[in-house]
mmCIF file as gemmi writes it, N, C-alpha and C atoms, coordinates in Angstrom:
data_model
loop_
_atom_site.group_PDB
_atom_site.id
_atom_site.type_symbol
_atom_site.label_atom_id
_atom_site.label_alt_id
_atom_site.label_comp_id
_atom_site.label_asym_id
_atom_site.label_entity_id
_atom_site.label_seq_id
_atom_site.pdbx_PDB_ins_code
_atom_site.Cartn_x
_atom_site.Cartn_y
_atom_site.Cartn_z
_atom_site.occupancy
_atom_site.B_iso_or_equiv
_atom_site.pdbx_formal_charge
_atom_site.auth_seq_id
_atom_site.auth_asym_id
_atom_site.pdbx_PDB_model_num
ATOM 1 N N . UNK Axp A 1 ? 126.791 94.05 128.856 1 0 ? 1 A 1
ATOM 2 C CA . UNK Axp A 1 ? 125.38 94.088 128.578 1 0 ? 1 A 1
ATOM 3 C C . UNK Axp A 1 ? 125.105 93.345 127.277 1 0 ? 1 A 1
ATOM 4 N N . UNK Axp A 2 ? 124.5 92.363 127.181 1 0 ? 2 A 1
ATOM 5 C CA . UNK Axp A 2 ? 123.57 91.923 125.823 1 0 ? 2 A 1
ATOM 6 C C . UNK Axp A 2 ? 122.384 92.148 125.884 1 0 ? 2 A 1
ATOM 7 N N . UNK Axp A 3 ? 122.766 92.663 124.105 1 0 ? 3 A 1
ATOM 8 C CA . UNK Axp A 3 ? 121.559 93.153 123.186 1 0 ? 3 A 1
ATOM 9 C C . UNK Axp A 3 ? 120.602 92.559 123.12 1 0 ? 3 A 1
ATOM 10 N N . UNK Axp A 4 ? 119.134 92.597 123.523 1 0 ? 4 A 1
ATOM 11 C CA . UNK Axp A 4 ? 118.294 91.558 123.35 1 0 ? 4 A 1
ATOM 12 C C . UNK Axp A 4 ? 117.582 92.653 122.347 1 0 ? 4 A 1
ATOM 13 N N . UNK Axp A 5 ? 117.104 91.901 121.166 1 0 ? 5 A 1
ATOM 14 C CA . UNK Axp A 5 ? 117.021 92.001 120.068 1 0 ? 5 A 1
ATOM 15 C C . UNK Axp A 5 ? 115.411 91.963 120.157 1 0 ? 5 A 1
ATOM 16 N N . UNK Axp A 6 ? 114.474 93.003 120.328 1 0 ? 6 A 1
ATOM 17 C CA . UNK Axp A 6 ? 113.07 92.436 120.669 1 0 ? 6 A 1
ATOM 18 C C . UNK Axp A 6 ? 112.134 93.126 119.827 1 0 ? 6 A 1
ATOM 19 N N . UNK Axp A 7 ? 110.794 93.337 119.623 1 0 ? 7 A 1
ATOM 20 C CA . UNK Axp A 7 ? 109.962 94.126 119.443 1 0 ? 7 A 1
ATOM 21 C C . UNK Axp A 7 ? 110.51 95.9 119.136 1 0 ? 7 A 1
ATOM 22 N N . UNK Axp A 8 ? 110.955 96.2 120.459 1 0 ? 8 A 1
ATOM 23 C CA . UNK Axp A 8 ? 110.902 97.65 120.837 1 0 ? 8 A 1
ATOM 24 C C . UNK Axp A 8 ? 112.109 97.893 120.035 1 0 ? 8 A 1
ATOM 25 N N . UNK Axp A 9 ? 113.412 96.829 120.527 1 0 ? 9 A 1
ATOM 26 C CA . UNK Axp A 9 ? 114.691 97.204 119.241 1 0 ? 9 A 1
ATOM 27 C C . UNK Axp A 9 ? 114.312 96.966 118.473 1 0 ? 9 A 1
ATOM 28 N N . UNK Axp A 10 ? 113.355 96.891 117.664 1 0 ? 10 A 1
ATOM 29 C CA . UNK Axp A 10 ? 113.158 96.485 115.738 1 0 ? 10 A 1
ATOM 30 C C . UNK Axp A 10 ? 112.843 97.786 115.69 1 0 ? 10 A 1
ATOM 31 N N . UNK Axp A 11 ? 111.631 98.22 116.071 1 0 ? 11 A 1
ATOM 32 C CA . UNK Axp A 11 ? 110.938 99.489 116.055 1 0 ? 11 A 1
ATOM 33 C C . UNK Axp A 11 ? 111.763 100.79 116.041 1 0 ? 11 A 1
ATOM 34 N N . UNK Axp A 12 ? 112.577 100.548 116.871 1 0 ? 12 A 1
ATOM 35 C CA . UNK Axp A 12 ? 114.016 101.696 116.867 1 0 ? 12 A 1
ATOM 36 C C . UNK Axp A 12 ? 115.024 101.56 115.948 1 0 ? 12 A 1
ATOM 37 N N . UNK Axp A 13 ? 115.478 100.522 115.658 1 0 ? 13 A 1
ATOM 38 C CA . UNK Axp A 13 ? 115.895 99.829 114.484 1 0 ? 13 A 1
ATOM 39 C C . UNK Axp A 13 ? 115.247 100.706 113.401 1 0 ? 13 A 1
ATOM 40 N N . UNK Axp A 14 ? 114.113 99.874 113.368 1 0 ? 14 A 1
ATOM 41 C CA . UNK Axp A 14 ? 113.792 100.699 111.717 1 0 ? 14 A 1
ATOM 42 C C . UNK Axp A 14 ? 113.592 101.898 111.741 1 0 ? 14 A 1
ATOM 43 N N . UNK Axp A 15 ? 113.553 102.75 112.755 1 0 ? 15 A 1
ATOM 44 C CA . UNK Axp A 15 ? 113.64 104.305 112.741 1 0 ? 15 A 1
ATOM 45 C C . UNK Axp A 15 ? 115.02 105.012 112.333 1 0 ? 15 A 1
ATOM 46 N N . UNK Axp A 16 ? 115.949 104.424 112.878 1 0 ? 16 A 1
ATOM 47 C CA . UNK Axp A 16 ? 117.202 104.889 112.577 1 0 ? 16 A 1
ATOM 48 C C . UNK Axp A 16 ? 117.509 104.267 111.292 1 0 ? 16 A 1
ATOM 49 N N . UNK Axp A 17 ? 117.125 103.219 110.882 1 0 ? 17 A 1
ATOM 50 C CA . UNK Axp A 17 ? 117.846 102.883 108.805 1 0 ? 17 A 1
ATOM 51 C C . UNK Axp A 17 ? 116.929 103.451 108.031 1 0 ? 17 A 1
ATOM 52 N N . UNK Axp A 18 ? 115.654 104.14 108.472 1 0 ? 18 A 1
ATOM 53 C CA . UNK Axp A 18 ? 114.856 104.867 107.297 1 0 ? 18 A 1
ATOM 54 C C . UNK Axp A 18 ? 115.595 106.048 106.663 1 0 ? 18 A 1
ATOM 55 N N . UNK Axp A 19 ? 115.279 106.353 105.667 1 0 ? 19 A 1
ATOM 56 C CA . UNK Axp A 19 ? 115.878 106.745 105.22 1 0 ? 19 A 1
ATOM 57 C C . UNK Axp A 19 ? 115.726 108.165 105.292 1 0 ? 19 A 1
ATOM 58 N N . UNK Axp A 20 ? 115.824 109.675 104.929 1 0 ? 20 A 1
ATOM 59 C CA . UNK Axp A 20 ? 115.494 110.938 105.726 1 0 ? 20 A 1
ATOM 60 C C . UNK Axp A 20 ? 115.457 111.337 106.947 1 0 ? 20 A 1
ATOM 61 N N . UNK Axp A 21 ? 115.45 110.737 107.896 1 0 ? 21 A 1
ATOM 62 C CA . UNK Axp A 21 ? 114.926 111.007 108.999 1 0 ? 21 A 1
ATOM 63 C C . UNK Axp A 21 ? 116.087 111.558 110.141 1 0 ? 21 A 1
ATOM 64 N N . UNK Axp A 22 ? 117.272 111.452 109.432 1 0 ? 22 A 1
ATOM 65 C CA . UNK Axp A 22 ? 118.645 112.355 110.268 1 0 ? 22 A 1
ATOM 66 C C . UNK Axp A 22 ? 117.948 113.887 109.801 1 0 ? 22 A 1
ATOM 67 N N . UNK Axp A 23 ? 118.103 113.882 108.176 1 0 ? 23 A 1
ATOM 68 C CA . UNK Axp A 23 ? 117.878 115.341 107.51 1 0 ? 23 A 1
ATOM 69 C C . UNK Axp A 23 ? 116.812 115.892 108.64 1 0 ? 23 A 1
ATOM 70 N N . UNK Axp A 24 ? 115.492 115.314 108.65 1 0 ? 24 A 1
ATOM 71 C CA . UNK Axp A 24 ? 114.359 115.905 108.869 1 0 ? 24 A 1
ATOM 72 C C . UNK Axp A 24 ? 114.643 116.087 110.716 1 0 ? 24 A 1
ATOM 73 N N . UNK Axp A 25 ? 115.345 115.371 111.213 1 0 ? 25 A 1
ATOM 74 C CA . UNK Axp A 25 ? 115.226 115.872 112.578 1 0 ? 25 A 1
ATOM 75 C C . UNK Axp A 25 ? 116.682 117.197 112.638 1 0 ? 25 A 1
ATOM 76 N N . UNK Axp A 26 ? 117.506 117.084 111.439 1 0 ? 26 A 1
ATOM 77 C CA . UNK Axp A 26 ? 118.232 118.168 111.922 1 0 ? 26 A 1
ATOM 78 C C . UNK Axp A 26 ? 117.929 119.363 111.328 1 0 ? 26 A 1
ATOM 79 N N . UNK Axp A 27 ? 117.158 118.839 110.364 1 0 ? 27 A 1
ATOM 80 C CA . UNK Axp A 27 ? 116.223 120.57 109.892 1 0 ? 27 A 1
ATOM 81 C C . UNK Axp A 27 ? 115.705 121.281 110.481 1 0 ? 27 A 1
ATOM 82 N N . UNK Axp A 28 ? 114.986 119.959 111.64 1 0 ? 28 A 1
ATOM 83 C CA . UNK Axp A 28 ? 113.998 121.112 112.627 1 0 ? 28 A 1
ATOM 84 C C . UNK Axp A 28 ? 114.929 121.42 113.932 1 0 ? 28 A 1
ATOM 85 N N . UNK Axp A 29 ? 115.841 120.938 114.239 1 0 ? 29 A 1
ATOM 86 C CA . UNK Axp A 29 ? 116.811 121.485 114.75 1 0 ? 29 A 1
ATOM 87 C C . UNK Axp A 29 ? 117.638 122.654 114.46 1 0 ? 29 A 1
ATOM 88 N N . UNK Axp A 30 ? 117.973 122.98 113.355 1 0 ? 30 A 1
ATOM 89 C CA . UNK Axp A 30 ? 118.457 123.719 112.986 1 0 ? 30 A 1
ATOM 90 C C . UNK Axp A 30 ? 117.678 124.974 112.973 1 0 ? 30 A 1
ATOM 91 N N . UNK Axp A 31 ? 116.237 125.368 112.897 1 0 ? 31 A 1
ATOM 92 C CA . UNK Axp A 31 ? 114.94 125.972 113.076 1 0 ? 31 A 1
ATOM 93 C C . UNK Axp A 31 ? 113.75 126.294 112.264 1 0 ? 31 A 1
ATOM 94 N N . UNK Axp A 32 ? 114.173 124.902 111.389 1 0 ? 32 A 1
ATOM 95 C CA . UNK Axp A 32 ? 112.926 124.755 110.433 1 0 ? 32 A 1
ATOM 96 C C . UNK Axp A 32 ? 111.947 124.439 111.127 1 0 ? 32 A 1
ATOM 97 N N . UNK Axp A 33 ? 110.795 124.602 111.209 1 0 ? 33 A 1
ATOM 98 C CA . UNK Axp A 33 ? 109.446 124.292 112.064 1 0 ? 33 A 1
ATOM 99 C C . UNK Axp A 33 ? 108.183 124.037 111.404 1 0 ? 33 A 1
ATOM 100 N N . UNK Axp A 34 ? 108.253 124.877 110.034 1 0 ? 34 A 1
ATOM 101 C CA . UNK Axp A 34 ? 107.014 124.652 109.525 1 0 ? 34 A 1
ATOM 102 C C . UNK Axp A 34 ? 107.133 123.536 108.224 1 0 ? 34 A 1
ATOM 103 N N . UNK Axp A 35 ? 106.112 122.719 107.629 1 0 ? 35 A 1
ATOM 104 C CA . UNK Axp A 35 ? 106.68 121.904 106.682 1 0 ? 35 A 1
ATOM 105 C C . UNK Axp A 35 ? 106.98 122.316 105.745 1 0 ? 35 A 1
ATOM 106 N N . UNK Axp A 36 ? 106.489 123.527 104.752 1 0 ? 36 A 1
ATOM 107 C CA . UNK Axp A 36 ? 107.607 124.229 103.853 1 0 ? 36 A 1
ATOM 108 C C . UNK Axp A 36 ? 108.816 124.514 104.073 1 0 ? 36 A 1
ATOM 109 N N . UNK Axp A 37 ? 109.293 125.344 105.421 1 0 ? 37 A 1
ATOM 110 C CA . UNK Axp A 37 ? 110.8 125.254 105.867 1 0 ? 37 A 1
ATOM 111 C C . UNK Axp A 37 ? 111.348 123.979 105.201 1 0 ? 37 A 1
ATOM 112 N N . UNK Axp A 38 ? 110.573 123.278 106.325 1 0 ? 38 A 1
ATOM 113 C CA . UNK Axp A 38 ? 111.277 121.142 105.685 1 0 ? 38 A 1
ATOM 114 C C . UNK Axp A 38 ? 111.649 120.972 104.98 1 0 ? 38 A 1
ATOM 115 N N . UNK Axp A 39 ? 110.83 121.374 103.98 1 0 ? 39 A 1
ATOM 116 C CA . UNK Axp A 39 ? 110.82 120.801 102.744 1 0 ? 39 A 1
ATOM 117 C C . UNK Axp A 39 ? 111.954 121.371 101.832 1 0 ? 39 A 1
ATOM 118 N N . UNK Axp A 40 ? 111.754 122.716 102.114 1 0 ? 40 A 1
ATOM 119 C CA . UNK Axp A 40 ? 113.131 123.605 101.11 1 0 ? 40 A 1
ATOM 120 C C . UNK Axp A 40 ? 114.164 123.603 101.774 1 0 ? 40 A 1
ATOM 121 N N . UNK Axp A 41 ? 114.325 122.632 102.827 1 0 ? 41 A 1
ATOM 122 C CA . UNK Axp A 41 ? 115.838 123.063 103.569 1 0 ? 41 A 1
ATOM 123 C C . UNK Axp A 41 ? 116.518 121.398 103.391 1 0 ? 41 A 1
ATOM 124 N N . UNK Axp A 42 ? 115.69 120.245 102.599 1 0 ? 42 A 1
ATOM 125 C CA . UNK Axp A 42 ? 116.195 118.979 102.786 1 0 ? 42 A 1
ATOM 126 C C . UNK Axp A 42 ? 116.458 119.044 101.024 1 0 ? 42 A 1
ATOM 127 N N . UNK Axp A 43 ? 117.34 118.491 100.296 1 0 ? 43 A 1
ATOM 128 C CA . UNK Axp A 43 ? 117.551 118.642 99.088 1 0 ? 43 A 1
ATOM 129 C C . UNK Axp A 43 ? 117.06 116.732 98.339 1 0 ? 43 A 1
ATOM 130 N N . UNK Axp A 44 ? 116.259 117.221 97.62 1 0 ? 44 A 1
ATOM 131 C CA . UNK Axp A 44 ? 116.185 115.858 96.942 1 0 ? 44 A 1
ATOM 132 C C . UNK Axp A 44 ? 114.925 115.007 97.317 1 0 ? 44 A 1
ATOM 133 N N . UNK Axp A 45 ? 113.767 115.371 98.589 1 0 ? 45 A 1
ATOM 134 C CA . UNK Axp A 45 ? 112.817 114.779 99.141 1 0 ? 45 A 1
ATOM 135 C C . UNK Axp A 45 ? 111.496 115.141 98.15 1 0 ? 45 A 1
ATOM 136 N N . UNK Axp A 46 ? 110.793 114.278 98.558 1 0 ? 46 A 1
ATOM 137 C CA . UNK Axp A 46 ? 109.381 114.581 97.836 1 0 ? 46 A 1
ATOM 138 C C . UNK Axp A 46 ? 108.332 114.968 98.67 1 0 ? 46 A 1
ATOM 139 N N . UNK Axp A 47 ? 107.301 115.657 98.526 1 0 ? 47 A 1
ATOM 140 C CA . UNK Axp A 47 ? 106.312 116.085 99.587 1 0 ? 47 A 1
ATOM 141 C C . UNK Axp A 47 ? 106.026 115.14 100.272 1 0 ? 47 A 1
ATOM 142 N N . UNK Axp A 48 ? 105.913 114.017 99.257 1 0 ? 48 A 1
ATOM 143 C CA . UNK Axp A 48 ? 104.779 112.572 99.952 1 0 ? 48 A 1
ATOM 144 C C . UNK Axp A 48 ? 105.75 111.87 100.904 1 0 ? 48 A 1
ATOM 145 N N . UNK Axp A 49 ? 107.324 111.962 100.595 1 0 ? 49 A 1
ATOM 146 C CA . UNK Axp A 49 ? 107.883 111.1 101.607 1 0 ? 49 A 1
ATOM 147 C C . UNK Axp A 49 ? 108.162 111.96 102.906 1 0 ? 49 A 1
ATOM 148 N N . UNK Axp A 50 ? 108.389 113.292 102.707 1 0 ? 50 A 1
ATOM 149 C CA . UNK Axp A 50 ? 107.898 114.289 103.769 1 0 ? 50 A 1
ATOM 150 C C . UNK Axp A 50 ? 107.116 113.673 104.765 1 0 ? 50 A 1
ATOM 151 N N . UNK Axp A 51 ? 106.25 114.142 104.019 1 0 ? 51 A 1
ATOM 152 C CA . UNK Axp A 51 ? 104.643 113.807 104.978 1 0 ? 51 A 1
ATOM 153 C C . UNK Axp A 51 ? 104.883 112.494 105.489 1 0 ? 51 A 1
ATOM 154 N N . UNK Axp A 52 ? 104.817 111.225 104.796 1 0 ? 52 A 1
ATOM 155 C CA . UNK Axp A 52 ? 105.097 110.005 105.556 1 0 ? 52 A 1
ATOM 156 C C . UNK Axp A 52 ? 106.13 110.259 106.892 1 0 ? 52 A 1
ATOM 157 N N . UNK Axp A 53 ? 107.213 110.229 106.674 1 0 ? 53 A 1
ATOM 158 C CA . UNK Axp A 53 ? 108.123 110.324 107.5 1 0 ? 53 A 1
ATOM 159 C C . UNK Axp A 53 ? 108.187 111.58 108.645 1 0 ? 53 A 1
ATOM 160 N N . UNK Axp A 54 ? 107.523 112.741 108.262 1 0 ? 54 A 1
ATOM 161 C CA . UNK Axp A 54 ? 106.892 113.443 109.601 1 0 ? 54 A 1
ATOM 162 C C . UNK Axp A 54 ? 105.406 112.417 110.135 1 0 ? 54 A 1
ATOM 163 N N . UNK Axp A 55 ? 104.837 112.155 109.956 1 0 ? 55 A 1
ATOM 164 C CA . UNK Axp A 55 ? 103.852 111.633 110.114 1 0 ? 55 A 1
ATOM 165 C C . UNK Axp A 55 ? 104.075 109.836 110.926 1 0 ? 55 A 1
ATOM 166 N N . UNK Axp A 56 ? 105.23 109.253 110.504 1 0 ? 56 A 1
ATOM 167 C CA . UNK Axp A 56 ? 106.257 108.054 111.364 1 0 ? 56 A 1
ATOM 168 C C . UNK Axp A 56 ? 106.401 108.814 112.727 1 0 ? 56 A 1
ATOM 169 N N . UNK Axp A 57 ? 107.392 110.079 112.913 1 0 ? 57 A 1
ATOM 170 C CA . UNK Axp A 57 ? 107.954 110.525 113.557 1 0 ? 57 A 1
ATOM 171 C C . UNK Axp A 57 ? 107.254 111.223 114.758 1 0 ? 57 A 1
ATOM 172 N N . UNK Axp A 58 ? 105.776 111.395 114.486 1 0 ? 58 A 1
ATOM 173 C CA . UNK Axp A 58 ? 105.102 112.059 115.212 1 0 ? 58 A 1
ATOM 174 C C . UNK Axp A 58 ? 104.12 110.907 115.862 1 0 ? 58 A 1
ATOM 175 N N . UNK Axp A 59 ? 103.799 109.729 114.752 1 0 ? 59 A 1
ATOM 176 C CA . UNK Axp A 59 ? 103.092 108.391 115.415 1 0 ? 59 A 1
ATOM 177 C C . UNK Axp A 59 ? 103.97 108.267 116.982 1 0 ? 59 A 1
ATOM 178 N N . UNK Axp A 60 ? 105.753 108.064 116.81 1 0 ? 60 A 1
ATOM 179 C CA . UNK Axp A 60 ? 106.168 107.719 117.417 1 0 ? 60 A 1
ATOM 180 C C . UNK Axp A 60 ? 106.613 108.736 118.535 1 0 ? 60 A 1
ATOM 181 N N . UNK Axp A 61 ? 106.13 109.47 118.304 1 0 ? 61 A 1
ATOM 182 C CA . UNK Axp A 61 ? 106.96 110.672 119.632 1 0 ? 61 A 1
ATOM 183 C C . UNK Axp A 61 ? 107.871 111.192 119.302 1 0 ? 61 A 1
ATOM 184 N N . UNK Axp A 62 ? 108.384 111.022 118.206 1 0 ? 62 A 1
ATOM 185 C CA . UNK Axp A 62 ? 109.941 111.916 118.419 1 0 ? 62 A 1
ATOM 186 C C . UNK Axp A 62 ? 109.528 113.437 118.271 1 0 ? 62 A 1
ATOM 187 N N . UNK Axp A 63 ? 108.385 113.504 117.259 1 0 ? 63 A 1
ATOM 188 C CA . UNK Axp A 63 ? 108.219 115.122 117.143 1 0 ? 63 A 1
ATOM 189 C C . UNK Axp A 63 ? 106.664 115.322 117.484 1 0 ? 63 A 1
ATOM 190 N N . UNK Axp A 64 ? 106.337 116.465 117.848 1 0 ? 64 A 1
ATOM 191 C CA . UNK Axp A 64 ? 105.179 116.606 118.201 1 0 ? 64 A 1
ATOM 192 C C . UNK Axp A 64 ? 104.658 118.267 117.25 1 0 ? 64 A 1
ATOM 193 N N . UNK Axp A 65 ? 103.729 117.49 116.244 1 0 ? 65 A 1
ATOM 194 C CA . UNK Axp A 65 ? 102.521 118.614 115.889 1 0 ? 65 A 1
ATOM 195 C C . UNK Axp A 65 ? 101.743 119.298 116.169 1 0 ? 65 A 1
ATOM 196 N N . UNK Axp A 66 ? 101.925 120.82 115.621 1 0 ? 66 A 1
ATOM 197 C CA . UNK Axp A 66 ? 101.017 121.676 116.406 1 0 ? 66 A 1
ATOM 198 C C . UNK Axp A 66 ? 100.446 122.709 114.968 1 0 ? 66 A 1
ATOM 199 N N . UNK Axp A 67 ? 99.234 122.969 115.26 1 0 ? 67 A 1
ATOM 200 C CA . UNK Axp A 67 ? 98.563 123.431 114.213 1 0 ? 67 A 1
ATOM 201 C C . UNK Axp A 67 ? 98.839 125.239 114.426 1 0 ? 67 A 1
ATOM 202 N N . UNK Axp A 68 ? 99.227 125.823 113.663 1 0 ? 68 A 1
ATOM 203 C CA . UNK Axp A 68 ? 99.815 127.694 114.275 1 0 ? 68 A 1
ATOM 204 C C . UNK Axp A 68 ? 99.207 128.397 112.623 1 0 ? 68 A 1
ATOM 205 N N . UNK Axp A 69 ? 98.379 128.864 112.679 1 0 ? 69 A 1
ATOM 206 C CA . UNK Axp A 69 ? 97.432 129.851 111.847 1 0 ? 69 A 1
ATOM 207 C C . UNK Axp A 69 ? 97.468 129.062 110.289 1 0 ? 69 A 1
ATOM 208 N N . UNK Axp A 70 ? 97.163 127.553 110.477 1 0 ? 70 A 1
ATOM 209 C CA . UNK Axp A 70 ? 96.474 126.996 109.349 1 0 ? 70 A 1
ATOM 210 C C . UNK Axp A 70 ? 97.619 126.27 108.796 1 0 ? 70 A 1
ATOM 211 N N . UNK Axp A 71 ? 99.151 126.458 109.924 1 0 ? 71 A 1
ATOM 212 C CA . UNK Axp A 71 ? 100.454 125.628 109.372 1 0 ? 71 A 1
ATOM 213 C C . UNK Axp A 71 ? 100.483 124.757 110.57 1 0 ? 71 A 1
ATOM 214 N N . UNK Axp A 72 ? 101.36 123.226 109.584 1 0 ? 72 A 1
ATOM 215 C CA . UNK Axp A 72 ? 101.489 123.073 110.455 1 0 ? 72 A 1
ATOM 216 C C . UNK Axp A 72 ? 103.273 123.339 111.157 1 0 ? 72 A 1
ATOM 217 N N . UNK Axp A 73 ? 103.305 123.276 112.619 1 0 ? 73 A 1
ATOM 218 C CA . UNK Axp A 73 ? 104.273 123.533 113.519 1 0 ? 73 A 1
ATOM 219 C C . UNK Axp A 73 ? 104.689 122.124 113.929 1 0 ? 73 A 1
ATOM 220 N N . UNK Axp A 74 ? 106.199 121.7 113.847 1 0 ? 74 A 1
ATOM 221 C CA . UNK Axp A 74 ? 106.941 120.362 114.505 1 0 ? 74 A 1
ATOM 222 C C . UNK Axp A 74 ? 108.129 120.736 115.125 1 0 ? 74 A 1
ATOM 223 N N . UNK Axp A 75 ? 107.99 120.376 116.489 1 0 ? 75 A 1
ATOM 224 C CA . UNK Axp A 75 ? 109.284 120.221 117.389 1 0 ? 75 A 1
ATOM 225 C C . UNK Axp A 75 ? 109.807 119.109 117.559 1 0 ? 75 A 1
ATOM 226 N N . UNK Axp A 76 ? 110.722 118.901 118.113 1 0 ? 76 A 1
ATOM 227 C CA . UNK Axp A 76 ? 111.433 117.919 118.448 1 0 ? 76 A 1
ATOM 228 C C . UNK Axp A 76 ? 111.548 117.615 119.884 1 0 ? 76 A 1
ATOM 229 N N . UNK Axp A 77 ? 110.926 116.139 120.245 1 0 ? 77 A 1
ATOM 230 C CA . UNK Axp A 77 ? 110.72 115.404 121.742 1 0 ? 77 A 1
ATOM 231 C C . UNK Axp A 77 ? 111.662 114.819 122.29 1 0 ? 77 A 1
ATOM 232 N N . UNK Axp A 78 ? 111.505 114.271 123.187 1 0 ? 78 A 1
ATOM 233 C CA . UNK Axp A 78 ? 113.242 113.68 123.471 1 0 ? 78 A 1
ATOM 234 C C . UNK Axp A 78 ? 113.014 112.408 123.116 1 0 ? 78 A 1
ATOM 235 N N . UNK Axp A 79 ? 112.628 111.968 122.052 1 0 ? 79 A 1
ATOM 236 C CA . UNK Axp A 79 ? 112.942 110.427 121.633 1 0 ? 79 A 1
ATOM 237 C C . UNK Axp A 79 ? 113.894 111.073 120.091 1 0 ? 79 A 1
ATOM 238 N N . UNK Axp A 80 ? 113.172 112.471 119.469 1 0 ? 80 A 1
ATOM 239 C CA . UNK Axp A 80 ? 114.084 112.956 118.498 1 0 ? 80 A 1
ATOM 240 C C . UNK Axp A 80 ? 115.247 113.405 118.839 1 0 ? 80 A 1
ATOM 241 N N . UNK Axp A 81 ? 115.131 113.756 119.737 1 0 ? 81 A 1
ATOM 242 C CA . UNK Axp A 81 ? 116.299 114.532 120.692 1 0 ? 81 A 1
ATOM 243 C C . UNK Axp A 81 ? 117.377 113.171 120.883 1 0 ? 81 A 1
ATOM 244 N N . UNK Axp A 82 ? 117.164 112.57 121.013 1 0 ? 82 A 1
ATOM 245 C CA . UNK Axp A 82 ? 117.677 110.846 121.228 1 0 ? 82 A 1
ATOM 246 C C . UNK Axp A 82 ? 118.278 110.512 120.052 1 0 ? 82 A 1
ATOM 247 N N . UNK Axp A 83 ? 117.729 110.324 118.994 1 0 ? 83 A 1
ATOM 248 C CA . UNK Axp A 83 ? 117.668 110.084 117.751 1 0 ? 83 A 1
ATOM 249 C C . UNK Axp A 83 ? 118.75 110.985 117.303 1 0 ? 83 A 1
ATOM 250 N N . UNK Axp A 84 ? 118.605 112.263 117.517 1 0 ? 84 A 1
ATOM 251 C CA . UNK Axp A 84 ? 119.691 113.153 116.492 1 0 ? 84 A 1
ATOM 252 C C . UNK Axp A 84 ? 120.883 113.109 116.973 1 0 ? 84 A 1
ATOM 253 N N . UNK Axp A 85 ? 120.573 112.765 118.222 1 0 ? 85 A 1
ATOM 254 C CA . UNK Axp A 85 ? 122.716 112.5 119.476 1 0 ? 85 A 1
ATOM 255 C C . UNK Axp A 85 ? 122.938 110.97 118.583 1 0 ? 85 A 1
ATOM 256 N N . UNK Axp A 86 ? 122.058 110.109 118.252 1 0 ? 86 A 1
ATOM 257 C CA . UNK Axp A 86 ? 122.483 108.689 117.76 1 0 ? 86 A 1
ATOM 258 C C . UNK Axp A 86 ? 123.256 109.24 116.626 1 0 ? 86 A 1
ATOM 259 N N . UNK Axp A 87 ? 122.418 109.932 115.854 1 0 ? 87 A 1
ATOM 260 C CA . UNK Axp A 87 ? 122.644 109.857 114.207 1 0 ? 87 A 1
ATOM 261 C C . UNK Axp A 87 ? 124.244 111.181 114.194 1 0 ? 87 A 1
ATOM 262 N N . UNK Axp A 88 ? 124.078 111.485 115.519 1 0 ? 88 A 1
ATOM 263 C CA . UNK Axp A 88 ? 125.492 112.45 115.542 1 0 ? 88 A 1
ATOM 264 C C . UNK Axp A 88 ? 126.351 111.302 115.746 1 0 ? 88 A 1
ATOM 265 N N . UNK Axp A 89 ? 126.355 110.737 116.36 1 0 ? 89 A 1
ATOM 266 C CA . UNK Axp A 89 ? 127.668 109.879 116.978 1 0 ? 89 A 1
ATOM 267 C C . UNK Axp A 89 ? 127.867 108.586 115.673 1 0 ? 89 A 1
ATOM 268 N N . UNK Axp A 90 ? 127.097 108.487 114.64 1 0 ? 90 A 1
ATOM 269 C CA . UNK Axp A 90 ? 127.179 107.782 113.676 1 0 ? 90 A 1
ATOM 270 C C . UNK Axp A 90 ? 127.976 108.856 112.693 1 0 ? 90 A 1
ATOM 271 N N . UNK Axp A 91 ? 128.09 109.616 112.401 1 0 ? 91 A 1
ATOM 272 C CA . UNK Axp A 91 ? 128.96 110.579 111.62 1 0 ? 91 A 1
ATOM 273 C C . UNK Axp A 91 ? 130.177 111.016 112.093 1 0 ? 91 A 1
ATOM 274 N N . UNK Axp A 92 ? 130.294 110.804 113.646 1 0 ? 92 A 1
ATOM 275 C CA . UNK Axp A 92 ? 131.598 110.831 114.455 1 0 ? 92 A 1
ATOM 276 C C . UNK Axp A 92 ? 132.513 109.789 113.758 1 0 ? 92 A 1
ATOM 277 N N . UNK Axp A 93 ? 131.798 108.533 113.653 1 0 ? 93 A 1
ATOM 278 C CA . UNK Axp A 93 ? 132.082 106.727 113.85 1 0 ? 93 A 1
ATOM 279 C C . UNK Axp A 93 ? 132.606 106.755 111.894 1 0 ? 93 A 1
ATOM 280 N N . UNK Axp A 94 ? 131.846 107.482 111.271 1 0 ? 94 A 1
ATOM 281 C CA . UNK Axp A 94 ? 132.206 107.436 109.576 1 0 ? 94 A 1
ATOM 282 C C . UNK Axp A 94 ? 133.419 108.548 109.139 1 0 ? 94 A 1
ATOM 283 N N . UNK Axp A 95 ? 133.316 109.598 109.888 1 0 ? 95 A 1
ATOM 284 C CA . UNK Axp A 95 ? 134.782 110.293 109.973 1 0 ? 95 A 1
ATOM 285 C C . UNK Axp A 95 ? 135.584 109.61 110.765 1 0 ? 95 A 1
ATOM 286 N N . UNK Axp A 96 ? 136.012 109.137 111.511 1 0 ? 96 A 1
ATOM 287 C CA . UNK Axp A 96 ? 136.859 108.525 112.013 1 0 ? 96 A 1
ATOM 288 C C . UNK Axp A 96 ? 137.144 107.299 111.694 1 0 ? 96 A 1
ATOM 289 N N . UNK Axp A 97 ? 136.522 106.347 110.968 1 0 ? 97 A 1
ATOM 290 C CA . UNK Axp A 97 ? 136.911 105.364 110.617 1 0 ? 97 A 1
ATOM 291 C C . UNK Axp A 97 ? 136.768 104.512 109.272 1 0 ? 97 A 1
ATOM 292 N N . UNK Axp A 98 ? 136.187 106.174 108.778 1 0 ? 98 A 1
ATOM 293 C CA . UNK Axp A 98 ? 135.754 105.655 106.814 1 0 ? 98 A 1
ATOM 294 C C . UNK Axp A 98 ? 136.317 106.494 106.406 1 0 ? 98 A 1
């Protein structure tokens, strides 16, 4: 199979080299849901890049927002669901060969 290198791979591309966005999908995996959870369970982030990067993630589908008594609520879609098996098998690939 060759890689054709297009639009849609850039877009995925730059989702996976941003930077947070393993943390933040395995936070809410793990069963962080609300954005305070997020926030106190990722070490070193700032609210604002928070917000950006939930706010990427939800433009794009991976997570989907839901408003629950004035918080907000984020799950994970299967494009995050996608995303967090990538960013697993990239930590497989750095233990095993770094």
């Amino acid at each position: 199979m060759m890689i054709r290198v297009d639009e849609s791979f850039e877009e995925v591309h730059g989702i996976i080299r941003s930077r947070w966005i393993p943390e933040i999908l395995d936070s809410i995996k793990a069963g962080n849901h609300s954005y305070g959870e997020i926030l106190d369970s990722i070490d070193y982030i700032s609210g604002t890049e928070l917000n950006r990067k939930l706010n990427l993630l939800v433009e794009k589908r991976a997570l989907e927002k839901r408003e629950e008594s004035n918080r907000s609520h984020y799950d994970v879609l299967e494009l995050g669901e996608d995303l967090h098996h990538i960013f697993y098998h990239l930590v497989e690939l750095k233990e095993k060969y770094f």
